[in-house]
C-alpha positions as CSV (number, residue, x, y, z in Angstrom):
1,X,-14.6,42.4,-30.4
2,X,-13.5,42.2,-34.3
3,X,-14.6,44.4,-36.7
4,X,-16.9,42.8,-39.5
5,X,-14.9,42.5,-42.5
6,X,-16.1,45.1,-45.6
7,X,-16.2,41.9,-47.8
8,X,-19.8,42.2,-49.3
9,X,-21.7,38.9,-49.5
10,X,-24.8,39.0,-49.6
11,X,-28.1,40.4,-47.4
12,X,-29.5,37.8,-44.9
13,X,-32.1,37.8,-42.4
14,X,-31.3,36.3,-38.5
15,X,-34.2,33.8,-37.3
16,X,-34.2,33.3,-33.6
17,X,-36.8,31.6,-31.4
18,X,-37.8,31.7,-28.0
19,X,-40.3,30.4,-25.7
20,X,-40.4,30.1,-21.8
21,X,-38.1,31.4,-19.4
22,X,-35.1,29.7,-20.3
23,X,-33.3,32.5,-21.8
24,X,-33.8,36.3,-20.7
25,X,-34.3,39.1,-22.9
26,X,-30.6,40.2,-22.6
27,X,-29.5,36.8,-24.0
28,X,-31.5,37.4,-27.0
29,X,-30.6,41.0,-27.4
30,X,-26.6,39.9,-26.7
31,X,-26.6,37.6,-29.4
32,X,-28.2,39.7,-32.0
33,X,-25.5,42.7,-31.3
34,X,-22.7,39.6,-31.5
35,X,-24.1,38.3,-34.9
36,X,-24.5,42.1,-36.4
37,X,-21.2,43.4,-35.2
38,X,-19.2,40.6,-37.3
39,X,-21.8,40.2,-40.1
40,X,-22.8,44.2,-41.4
41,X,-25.1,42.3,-44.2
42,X,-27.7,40.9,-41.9
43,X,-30.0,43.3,-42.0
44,X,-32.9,42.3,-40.2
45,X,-33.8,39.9,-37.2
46,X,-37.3,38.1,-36.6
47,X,-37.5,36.7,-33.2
48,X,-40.2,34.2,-33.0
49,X,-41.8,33.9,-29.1
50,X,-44.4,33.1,-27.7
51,X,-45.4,36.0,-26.2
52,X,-44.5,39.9,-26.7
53,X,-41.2,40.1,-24.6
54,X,-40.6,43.7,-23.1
55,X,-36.7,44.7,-23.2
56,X,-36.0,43.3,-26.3
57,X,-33.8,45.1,-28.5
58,X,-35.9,47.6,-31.2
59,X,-34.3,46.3,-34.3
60,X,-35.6,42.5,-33.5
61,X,-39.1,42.1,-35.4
62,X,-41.0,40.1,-32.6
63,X,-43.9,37.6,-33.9
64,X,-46.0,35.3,-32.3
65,X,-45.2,31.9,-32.6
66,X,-48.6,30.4,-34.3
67,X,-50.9,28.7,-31.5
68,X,-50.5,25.2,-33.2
69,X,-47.0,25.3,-32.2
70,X,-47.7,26.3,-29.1
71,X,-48.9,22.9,-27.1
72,X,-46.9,21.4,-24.1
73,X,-45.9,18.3,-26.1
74,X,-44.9,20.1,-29.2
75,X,-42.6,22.7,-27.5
76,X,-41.1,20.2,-25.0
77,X,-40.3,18.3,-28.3
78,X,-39.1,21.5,-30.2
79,X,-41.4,21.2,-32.6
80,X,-42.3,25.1,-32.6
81,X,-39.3,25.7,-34.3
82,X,-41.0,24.5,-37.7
83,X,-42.6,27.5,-37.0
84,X,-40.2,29.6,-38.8
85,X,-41.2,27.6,-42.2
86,X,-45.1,29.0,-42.0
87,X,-45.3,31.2,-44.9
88,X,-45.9,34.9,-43.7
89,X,-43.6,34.5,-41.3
90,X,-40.0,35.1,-43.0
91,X,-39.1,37.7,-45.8
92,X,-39.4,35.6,-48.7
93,X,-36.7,38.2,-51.0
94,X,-34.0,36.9,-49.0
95,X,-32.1,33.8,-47.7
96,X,-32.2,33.2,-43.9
97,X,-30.1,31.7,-41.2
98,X,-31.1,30.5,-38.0
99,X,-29.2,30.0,-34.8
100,X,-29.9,28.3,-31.1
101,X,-30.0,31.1,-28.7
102,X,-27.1,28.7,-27.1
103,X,-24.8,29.5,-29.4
104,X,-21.4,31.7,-29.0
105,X,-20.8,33.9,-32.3
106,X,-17.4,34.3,-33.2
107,X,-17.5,35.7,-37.3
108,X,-19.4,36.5,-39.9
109,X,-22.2,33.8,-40.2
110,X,-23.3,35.5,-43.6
111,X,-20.8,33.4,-45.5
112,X,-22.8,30.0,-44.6
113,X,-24.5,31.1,-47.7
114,X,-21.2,31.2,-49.4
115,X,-21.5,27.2,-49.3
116,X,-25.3,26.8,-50.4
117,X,-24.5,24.5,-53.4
118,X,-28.2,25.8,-54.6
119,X,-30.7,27.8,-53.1
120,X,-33.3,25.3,-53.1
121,X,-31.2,23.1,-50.8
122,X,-31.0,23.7,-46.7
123,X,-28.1,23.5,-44.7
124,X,-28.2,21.7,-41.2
125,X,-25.0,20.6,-38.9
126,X,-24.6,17.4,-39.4
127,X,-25.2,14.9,-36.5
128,X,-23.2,12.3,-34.9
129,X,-22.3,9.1,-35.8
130,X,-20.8,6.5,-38.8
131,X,-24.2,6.1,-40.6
132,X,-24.5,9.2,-42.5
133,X,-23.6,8.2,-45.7
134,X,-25.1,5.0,-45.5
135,X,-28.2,6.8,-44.1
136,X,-27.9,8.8,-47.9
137,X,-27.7,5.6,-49.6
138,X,-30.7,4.5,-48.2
139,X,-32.8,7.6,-48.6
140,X,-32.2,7.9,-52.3
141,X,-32.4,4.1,-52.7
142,X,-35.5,3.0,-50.1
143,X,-37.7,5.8,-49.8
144,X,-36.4,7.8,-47.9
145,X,-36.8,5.4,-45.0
146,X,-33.1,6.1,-43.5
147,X,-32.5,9.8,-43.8
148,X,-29.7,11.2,-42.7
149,X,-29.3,12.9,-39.3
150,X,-28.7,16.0,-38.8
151,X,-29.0,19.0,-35.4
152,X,-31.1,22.3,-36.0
153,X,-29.1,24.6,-34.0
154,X,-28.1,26.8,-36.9
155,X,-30.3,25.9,-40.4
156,X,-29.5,27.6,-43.8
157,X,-32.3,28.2,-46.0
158,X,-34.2,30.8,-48.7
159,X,-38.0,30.6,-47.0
160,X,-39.9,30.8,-50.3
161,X,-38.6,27.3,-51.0
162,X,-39.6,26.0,-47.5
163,X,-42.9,26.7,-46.9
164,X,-44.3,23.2,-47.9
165,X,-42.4,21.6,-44.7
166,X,-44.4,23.2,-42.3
167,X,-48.1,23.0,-44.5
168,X,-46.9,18.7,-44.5
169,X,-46.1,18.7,-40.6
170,X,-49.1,20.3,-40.3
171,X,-51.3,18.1,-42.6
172,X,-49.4,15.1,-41.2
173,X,-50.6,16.3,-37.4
174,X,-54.1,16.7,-38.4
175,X,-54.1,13.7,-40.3
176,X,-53.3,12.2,-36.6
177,X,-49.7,11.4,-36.7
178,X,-48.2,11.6,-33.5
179,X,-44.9,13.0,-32.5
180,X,-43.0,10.1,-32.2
181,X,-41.2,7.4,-34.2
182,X,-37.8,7.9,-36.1
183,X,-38.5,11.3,-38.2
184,X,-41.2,12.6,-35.6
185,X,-39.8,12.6,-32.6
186,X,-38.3,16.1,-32.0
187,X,-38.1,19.0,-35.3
188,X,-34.3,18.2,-36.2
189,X,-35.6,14.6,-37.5
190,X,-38.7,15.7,-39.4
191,X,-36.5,18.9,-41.1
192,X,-33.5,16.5,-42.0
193,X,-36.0,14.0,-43.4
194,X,-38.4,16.3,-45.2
195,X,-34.9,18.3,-46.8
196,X,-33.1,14.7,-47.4
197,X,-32.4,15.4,-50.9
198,X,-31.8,18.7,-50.9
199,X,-29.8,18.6,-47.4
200,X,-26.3,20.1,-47.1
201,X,-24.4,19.8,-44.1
202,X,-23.2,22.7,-42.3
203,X,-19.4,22.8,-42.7
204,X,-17.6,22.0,-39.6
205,X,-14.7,24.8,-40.8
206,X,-17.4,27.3,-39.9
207,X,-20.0,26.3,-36.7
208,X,-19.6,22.9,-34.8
209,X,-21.7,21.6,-31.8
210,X,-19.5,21.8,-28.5
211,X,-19.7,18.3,-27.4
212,X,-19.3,16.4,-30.6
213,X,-15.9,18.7,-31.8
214,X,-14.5,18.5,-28.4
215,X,-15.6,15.6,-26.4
216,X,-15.0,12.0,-27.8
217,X,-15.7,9.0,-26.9
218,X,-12.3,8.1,-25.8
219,X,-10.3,10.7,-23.8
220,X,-7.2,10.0,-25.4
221,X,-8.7,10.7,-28.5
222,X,-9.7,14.4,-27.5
223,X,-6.1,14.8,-26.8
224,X,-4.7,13.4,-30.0
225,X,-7.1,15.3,-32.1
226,X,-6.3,19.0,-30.5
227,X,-2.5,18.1,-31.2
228,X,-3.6,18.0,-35.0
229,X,-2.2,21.1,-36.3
230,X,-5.3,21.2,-39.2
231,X,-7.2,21.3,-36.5
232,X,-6.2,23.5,-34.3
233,X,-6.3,26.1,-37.7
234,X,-9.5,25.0,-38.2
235,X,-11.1,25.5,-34.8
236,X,-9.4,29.2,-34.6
237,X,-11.6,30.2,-37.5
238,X,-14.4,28.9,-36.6
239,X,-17.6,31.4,-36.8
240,X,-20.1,29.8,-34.2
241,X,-20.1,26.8,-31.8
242,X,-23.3,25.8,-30.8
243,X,-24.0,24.4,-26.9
244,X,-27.2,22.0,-27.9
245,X,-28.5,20.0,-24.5
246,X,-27.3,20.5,-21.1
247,X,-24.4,19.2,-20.3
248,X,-22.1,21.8,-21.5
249,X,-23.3,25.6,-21.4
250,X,-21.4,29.0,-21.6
251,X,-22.0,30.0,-17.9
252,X,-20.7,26.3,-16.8
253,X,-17.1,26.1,-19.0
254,X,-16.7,29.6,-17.9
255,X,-16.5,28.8,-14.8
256,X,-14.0,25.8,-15.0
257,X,-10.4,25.8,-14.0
258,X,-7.8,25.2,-16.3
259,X,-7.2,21.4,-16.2
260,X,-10.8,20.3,-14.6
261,X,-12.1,17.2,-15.8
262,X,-15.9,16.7,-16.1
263,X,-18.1,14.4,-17.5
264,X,-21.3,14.6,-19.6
265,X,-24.3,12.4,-19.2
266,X,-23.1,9.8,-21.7
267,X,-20.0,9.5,-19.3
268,X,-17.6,11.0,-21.8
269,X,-14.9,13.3,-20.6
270,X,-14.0,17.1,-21.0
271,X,-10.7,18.0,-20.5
272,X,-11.0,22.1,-19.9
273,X,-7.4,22.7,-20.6
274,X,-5.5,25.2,-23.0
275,X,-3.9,22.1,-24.6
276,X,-7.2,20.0,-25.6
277,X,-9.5,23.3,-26.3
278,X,-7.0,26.3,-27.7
279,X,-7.7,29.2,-28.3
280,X,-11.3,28.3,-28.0
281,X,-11.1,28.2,-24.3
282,X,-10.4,31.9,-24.1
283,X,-13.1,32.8,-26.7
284,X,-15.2,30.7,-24.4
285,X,-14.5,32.8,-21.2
286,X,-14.2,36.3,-22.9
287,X,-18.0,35.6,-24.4
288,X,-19.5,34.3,-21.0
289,X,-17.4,37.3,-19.3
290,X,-19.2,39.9,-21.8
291,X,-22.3,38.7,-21.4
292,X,-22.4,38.4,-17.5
293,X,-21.5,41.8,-17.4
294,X,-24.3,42.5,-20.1
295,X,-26.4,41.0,-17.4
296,X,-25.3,42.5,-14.3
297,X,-25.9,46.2,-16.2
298,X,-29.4,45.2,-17.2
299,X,-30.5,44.0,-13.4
300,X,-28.9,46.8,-11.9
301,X,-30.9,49.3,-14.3
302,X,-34.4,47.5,-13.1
């Protein structure tokens, strides 16, 4: 493990949320030690749940998850993570990042704040696709009909300036508005289109999703790209990669042998070799090594 730089940036808080069984308490508690041992200026860590979790490490603040959030539909949707925009919930002194308990940690997240062009603006990683400039055009020109897209696996913000996203979802949801519809339908939509003009996008030199860095549509096209000597620099400083969905998790590329083809459910191909992934695919197996061990102490301690 690399020891956090002594470069001083600026204190941040560490937003993770968890409901369900999905993830155990180790999971939680591995990530938090991860994201501290790189980044010495987080200084705190709320973990929103939905109930008290026992285990969990000391240092993590735990807090309910308010009961609105709380209803089948809205956490099968992810809704409940607009939860972390309630006011009372966050300290409002200073700026927070969250991050997808699917999410390996490679560096110091804290300098995501280094790109905040203001801190009234939010940083999300930018989805997928062709449209998302032309999605900006037509949010500052229509109404902000066409927002652009973007995934809520790791989101940038300073609370005080947020709090009116989750009193408008909430007023929205009263006012009978189901959760459906182009910026309804799961919490990534409604943040991206509530933030629209004040949206940054996550640079992809610092945390990219998994599928959408390494898997394209065209196989040959994964190939070329890794042979990109930009990129390859690129992707050996990333800080984060984020494992949104299920079609590609820690446990599962870990597990691959060097050269194995597999498929995600769009039908596009991962090729798990040294030559497409670099020095990514070792990060990969070192992280899902540490934290099955991390495991196997914790069950054999019950």
């Amino acid at each position: 493990m690399q020891a956090a730089s002594e470069k001083k940036t600026q204190d941040w808080q560490c937003v993770l949320i968890c409901w369900g069984d999905k993830y155990s308490n180790t999971e939680v508690n591995f990530l938090w030690e991860k994201i501290t041992s790189y980044d010495p200026d987080c200084v705190q860590c709320t973990l929103l749940t939905d109930r008290v979790r026992d285990e969990i490490n000391p240092s993590i603040k735990q807090k309910l998850i308010p009961s609105f959030y709380l209803s089948a539909e809205m956490l099968k949707s992810t809704h409940a993570k607009l939860s972390m925009f309630e006011e009372g919930i966050l300290e409002v002194a200073i700026p927070a990042i969250y991050v997808d308990l699917d999410t390996l940690v490679f560096g110091r997240l804290g300098t995501l704040l280094d790109e905040l062009k203001s801190c009234q603006n939010l940083m999300m990683i930018p989805g997928r696709g062709r449209l998302r400039n032309i999605r900006r055009f037509f949010a500052k020109y229509r109404g902000g009909l066409k927002f652009p897209r973007a995934n809520s696996s790791v989101v940038v913000f300073y609370p005080k300036f947020w709090f009116s996203l989750a009193e408008c979802f909430r007023n929205e949801i009263a006012g009978g508005a189901k959760l459906q519809g182009e910026r309804l339908m799961i919490d990534d939509r409604y943040i991206a289109w509530f933030a629209q003009r004040h949206l940054q996008s996550v640079p992809k030199t610092h945390v990219v999703k998994f599928g959408t860095e390494f898997v394209l549509p065209m196989a040959w096209l994964s190939k070329l790209k890794s042979y990109l000597p930009w990129v390859r620099r690129r992707r050996a400083n990333l800080i984060a990669i984020t494992l949104p969905g299920n079609d590609f998790k820690v446990e599962t590329l870990a597990i691959l042998k060097n050269g194995d083809i597999v498929s995600e459910s769009r039908g596009r191909k991962l090729f798990w070799n040294d030559k497409t992934i670099g020095v990514t695919q070792r990060k990969i197996i070192d992280y899902a090594k540490e934290l099955e061990s991390k495991i196997l102490i914790n069950q054999a301690n019950l």
